[in-house]
C-alpha positions in Angstrom: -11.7 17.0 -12.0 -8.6 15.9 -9.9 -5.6 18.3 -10.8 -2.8 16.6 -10.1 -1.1 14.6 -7.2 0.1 15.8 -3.4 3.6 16.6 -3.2 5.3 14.5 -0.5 8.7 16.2 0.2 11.7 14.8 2.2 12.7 16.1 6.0 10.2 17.9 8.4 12.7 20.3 9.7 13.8 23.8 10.4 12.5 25.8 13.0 8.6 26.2 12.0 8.5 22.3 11.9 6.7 22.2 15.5 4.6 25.4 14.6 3.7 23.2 11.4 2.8 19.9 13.1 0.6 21.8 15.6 -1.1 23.6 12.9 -2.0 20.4 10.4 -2.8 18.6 14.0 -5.3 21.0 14.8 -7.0 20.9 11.1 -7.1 17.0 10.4 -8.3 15.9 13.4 -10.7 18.9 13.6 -11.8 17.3 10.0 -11.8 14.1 10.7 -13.7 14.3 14.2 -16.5 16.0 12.3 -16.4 13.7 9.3 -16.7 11.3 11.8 -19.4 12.4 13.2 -21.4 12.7 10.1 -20.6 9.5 8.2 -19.4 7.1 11.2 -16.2 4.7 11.8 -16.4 3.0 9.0 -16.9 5.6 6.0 -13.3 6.9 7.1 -11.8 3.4 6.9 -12.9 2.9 3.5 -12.6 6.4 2.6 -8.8 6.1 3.8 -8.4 2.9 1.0 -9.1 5.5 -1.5 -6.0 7.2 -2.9 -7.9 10.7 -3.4 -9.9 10.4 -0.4 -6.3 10.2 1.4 -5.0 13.2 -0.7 -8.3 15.3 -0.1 -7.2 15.1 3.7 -3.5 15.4 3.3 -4.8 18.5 1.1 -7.1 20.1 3.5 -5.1 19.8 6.2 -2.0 21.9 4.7 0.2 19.0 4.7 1.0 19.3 0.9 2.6 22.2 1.9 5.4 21.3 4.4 8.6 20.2 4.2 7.8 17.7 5.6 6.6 13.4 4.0 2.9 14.4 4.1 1.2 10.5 4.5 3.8 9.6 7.4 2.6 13.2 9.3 -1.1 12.6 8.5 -0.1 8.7 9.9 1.0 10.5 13.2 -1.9 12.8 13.9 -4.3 10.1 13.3 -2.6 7.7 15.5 -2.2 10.7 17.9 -6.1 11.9 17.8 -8.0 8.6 16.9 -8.9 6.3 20.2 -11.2 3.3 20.5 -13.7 5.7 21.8 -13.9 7.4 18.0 -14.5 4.2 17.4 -11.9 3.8 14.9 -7.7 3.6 15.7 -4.5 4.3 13.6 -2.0 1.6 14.4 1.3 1.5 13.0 3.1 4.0 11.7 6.6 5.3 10.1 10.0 2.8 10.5 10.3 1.2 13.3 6.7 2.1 14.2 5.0 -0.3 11.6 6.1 -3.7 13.5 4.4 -2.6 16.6 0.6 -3.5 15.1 1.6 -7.3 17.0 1.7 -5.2 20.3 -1.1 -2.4 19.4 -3.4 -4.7 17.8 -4.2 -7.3 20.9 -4.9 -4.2 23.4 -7.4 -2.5 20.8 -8.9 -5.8 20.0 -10.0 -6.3 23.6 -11.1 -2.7 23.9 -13.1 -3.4 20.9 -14.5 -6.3 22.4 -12.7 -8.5 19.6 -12.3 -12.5 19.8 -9.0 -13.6 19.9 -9.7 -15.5 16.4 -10.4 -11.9 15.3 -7.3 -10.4 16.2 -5.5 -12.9 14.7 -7.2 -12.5 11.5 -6.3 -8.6 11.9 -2.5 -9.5 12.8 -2.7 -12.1 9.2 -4.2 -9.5 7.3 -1.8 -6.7 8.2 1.4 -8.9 7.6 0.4 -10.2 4.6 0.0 -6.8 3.4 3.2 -5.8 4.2 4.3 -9.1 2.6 2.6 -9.4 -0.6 3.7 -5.1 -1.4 7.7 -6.5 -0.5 8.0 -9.7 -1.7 5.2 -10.5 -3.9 5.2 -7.1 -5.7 9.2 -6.4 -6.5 9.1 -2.9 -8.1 12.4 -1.5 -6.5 10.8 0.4 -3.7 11.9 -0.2 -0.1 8.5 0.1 2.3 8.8 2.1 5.3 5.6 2.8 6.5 2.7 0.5 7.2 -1.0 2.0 9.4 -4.0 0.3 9.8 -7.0 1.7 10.1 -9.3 -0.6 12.1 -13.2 0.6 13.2 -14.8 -1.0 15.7 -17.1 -3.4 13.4 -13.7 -4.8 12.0 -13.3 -3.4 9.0 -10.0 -2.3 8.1 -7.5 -0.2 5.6 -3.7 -0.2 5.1 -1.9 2.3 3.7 1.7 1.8 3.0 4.6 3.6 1.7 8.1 3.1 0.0 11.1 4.4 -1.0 13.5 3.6 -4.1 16.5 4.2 -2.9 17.8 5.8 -6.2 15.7 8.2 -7.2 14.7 9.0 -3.9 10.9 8.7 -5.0 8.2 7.5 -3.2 5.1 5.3 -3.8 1.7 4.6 -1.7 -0.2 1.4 -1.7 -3.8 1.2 -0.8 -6.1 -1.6 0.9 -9.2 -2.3 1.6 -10.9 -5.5 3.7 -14.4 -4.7 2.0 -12.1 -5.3 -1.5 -9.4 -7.8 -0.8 -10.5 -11.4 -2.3 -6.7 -12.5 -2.8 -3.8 -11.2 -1.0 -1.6 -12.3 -4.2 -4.0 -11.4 -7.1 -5.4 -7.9 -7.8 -5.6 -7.2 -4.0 -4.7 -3.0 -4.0 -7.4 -0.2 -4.6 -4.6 2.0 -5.6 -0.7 2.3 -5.8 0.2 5.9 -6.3 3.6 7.1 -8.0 4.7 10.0 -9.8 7.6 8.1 -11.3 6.4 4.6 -13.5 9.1 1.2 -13.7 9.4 0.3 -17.4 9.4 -3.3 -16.0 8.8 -4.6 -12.1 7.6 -8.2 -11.2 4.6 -8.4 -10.3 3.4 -11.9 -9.0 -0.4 -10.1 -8.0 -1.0 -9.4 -11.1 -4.2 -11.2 -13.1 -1.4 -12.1 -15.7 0.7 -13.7 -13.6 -2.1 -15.9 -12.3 0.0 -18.7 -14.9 3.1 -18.2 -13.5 1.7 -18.4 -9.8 0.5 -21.6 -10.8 3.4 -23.3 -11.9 5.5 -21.7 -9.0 3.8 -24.4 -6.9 4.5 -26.5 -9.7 8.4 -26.0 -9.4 8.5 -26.1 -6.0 6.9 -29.7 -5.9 10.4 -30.6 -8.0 13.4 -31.4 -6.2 15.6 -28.7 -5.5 18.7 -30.1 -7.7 16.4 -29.4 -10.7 16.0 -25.9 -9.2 19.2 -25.6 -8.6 20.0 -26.7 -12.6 17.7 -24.6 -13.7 18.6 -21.9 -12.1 22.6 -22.7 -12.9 21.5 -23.5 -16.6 19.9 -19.7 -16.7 22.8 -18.0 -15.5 24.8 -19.2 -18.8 25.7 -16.7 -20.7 26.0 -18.5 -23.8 23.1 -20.7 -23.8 20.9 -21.0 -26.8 17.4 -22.2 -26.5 16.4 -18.0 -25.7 15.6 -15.4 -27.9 17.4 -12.3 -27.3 14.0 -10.8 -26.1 14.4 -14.3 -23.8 17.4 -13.4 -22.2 16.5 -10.1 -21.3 13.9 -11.2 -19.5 15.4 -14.1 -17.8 18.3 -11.8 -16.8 15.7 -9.6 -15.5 13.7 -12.6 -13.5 17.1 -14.0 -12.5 17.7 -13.2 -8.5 20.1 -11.1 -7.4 20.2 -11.7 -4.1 21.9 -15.1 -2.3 19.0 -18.0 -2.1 18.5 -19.8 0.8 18.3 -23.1 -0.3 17.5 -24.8 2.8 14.0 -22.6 2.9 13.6 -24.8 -0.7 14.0 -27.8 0.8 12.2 -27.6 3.8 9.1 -26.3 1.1 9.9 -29.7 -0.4 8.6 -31.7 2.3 5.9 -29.4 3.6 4.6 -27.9 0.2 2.5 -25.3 0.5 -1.5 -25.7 -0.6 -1.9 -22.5 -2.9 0.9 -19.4 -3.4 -0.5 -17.0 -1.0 0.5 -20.2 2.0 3.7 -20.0 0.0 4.1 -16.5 0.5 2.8 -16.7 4.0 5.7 -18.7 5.2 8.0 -16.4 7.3 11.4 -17.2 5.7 9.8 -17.1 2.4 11.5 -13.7 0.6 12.0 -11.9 -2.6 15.2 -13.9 -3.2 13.3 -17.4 -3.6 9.4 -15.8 -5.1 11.9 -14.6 -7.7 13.6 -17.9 -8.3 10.1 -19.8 -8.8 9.2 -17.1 -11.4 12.6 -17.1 -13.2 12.5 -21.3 -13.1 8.9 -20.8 -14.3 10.0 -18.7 -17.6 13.2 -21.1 -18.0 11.4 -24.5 -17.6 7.9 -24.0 -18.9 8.3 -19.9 -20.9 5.5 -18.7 -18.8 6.0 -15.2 -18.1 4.5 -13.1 -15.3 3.6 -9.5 -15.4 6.6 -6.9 -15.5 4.0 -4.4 -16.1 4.3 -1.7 -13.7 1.1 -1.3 -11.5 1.3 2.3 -9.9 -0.1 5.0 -11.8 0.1 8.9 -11.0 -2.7 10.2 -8.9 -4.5 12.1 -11.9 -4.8 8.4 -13.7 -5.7 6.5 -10.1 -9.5 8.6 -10.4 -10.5 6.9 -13.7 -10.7 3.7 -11.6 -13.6 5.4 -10.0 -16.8 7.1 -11.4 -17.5 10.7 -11.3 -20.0 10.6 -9.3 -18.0 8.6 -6.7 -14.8 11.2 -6.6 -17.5 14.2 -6.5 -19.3 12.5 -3.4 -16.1 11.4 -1.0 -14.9 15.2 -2.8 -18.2 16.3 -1.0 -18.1 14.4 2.6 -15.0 15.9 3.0 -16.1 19.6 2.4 -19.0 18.8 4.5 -16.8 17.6 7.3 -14.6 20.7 6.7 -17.8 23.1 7.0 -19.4 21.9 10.2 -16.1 21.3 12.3 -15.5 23.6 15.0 -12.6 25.2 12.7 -12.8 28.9 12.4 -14.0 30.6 9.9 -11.0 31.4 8.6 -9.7 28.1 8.6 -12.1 26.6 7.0 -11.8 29.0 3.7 -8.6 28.5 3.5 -9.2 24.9 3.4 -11.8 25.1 0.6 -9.4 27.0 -1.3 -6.5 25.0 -1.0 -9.3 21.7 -2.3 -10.1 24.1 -5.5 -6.3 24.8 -6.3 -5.4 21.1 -5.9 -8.5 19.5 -7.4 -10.5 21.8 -9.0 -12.7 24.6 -8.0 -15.3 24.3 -10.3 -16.1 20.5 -8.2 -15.0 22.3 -4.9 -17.6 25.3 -5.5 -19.8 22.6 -7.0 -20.1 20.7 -3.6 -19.7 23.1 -1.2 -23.2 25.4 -2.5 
């Protein structure tokens, strides 16, 4: 079974870094042209919402090895060799890149023969992912890349990544439209990270389903009693807490400046459920934070501060055997009958048995 995770290392630079690119270009698409061709559009969109389906490529495509961020390279050769006649597009990318989907996403919708209703649903869906992994899910980790991966039936997958600024370590977040019931509870098929939070908030988790609840609760209050509450938490010497209490109000307690005019507009206009709440544009961590910290001081309902990433090696157990073995197995397949040479293609079945395993690599492969 799966090894271990891919290494994603800082800076594609140094004078093999075009020799590099051109050489993991040729491989991936290669791959994915013939994966493509056996399993169709939509098998690589969902396979893409699969953390080991996404390492599998980064893998077999000698990206794990380059000094270089592997998932925002494989995000450029798939945006680079993926066009609406494959079928299926890469929109988005790294930095700047990933707030260009409200440009890209219109001109592939008509190309795709989309309705305008469903490329608005597509331009929702994509911000409230980017939303919901920034605001709703605070785990100290700065997102800087955001791709789509849209087919031509509609079906889509995100993948993003982040950065915490401290520790310089990264994280990925999966999605899914054939899994997403609630973009604020349970909504991810995977977040990946080598390094675990002891304690993040985390307003899409099932546990904080409570505290969701009575976010909407607060809000509906005036904003004076926010702002009490929120004055009365920040004493140091105030006694209705346990100690255990106070570390967790200090933890829930924001940090950064509130916009209280947000609060009060939200006051007259309250939204219906909390993912409207977090829909609203002007709606940031600064003031989802105050609703859960007013939540725990008013009413002592916590929400999660479990952390929700777990290391790649741990992200398989959310799937079967079988299920790793078979996308293990389209991939090898794809591998086998592209127009790769020879050569190329053993080295990419060895590189799959070093990272993953080579008893399953030999297994699948015949």
């Amino acid at each position: 079974m799966y090894r271990g995770g891919v290494k994603d290392l800082r800076g594609w630079g140094g004078k093999t870094a075009r020799f590099n690119y051109n050489r993991s270009r040729q491989l991936l698409s290669e791959v994915v042209h013939s994966f493509l061709s056996l399993h169709g559009p939509d098998e690589l969109v969902e396979g893409f919402a699969e953390p080991f389906f996404t390492d599998f490529i980064i893998v077999v495509s000698d990206l794990d090895e380059t000094w270089g961020d592997s998932t925002l390279v494989m995000g450029a050769i798939l945006k680079d060799c993926l066009n609406v006649r494959n079928g299926v597009v890469a929109l988005g990318g790294r930095f700047a890149n990933r707030f260009k989907i409200p440009q890209e996403l219109p001109q592939v919708g008509e190309l795709f023969g989309f309705t305008e209703k469903q490329v608005q649903h597509l331009l929702y869906c994509s911000r409230m992912v980017a939303k919901t992994d920034s605001v709703a899910l605070q785990d100290g980790y700065d997102l800087y890349f955001h791709m789509m991966v849209l087919s031509h039936s509609g079906m889509w997958s995100v993948i993003q990544q982040s950065l915490n600024p401290y520790s310089q370590s990264v994280r990925r977040y999966h999605w899914f439209s054939g899994y997403v019931r609630s973009f604020v509870e349970e909504p991810h098929t995977g977040i990946i990270s080598a390094e675990k939070r002891p304690r993040v908030l985390d307003m899409t988790a099932e546990a904080s389903r409570n505290s969701r609840r009575a976010s909407l609760e607060v809000l509906s209050q005036s904003v004076s009693k926010l702002q009490r509450l929120y004055a009365f938490g920040r004493l140091a010497n105030q006694t209705t807490l346990s100690d255990e209490g106070k570390q967790v109000a200090d933890f829930l307690r924001p940090s950064e400046k509130i916009n209280w005019s947000i609060l009060h507009e939200l006051e007259n206009n309250a939204p219906k459920d909390y993912e409207q709440l977090l829909a609203v544009k002007k709606v940031g961590r600064g003031i989802i934070r105050l609703l859960a910290f007013s939540v725990y001081i008013q009413y002592g309902i916590m929400p999660s501060l479990t952390d929700p990433a777990v290391e790649p090696l741990e992200a398989v157990k959310k799937y079967s055997e079988d299920h790793f073995l078979w996308r293990l197995q389209q991939v090898v397949d794809a591998l086998k009958a592209s127009k790769l040479s020879p050569e190329f293609k053993r080295h990419g079945l060895r590189r799959l048995g070093e990272v993953f395993g080579s008893r399953d690599v030999e297994a699948v492969s015949g």
